[in-house]
C-alpha positions in Angstrom: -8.9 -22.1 16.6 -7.9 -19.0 17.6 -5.6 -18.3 14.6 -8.7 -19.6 12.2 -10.5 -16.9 13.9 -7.3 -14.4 14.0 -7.4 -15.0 9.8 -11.1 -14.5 9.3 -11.1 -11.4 10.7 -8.3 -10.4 8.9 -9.8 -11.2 5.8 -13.3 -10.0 6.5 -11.7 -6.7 7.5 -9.9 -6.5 4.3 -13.3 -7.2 2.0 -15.2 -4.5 4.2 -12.2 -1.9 3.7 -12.5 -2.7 -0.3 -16.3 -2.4 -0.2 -15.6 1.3 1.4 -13.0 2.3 -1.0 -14.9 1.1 -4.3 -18.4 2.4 -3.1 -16.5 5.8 -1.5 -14.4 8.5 -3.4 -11.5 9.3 -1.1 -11.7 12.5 -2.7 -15.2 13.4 -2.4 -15.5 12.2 1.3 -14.3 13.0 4.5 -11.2 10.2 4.2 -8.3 10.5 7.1 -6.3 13.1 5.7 -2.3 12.9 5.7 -1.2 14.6 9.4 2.8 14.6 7.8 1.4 16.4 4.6 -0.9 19.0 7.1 2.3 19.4 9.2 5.1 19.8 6.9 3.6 20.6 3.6 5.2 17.6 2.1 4.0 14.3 0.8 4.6 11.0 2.6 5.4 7.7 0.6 1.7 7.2 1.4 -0.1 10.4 0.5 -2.3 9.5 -2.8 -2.6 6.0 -1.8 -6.2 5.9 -0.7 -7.4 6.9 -4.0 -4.9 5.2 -5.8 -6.4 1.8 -3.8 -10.0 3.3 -5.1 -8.8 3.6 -8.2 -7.4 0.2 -8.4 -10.5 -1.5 -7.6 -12.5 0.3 -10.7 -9.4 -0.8 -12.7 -7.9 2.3 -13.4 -4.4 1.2 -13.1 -3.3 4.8 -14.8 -4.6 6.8 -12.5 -3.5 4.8 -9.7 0.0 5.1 -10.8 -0.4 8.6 -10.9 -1.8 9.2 -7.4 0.8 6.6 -5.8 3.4 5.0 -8.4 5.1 3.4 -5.1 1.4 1.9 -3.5 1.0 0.5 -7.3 4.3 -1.1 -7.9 4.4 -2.5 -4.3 1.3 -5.0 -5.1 2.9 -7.9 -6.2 5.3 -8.1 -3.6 2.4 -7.9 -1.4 0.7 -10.5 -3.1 3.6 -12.4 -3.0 3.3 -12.5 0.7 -0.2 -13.1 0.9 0.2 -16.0 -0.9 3.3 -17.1 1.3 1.8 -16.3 4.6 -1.6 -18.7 3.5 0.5 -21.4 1.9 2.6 -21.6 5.3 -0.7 -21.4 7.4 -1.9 -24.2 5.5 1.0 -26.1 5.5 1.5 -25.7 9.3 4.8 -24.0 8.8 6.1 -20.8 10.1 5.8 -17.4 7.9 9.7 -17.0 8.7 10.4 -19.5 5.9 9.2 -17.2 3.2 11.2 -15.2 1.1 9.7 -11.5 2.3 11.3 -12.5 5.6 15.2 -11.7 4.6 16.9 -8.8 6.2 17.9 -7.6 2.7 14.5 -7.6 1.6 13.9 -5.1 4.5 17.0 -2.6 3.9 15.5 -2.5 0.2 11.5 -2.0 1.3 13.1 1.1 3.4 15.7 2.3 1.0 13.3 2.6 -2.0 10.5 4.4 0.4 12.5 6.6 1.8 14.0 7.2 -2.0 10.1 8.1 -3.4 9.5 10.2 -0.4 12.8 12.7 -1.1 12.0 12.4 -5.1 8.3 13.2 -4.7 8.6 16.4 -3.1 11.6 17.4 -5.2 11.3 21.2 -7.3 11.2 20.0 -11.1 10.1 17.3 -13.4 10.9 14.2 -10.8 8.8 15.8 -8.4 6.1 16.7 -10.2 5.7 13.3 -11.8 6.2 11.2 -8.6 3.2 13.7 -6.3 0.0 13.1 -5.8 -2.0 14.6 -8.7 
């Protein structure tokens, strides 16, 4: 029962986030702000992605690509594991099974985020093209 519960939430927390975002501009209101980017100057991996995800839900996937080209081209592997993690819930099997759980998997999630963050803040065309705009 509980993990019934444990899965409603999770999903009634995810509509309520994507009500915020599509009623709310990131831009125009007082959004959590990047603490790496107010530290350091620098963008994250992350920086751009809340109003990419606002952009997304008005279909705008251009724009969304341009605020966070990483956020927008790691969406169908996240869908892939939404669709795992619920077919194994349903099933009665453990998430472990699915293909998202393989070590290699991992090492490439990390190698290509910690690749965008260096190329993003990068003097020149690759940086310019890969920041926030």
């Amino acid at each position: 029962m509980l993990t019934k519960l444990r899965w409603l939430g999770i999903l009634g927390g995810g509509l309520g986030l994507a009500v915020l975002y599509f009623t709310l501009d990131p831009a125009l209101f007082p959004f959590p702000r990047c603490p790496f980017l107010l530290l350091t100057g620098l963008y994250c991996p992350g920086c751009g992605s809340q109003r990419a995800f606002h952009a997304l839900l008005h279909g705008e996937l251009g724009r969304a690509a341009g605020l966070n080209l990483l956020a927008v081209l790691s969406l169908p592997l996240l869908l892939v594991g939404a669709v795992a993690g619920l077919r194994g819930w349903l099933a009665g099997q453990p998430r472990r099974a699915a293909v998202l759980y393989r070590p290699w998997l991992g090492w490439v999630v990390v190698g290509v985020t910690v690749g965008f963050a260096v190329l993003r803040n990068l003097p020149g065309q690759a940086g310019t093209w890969l920041a926030p705009q």
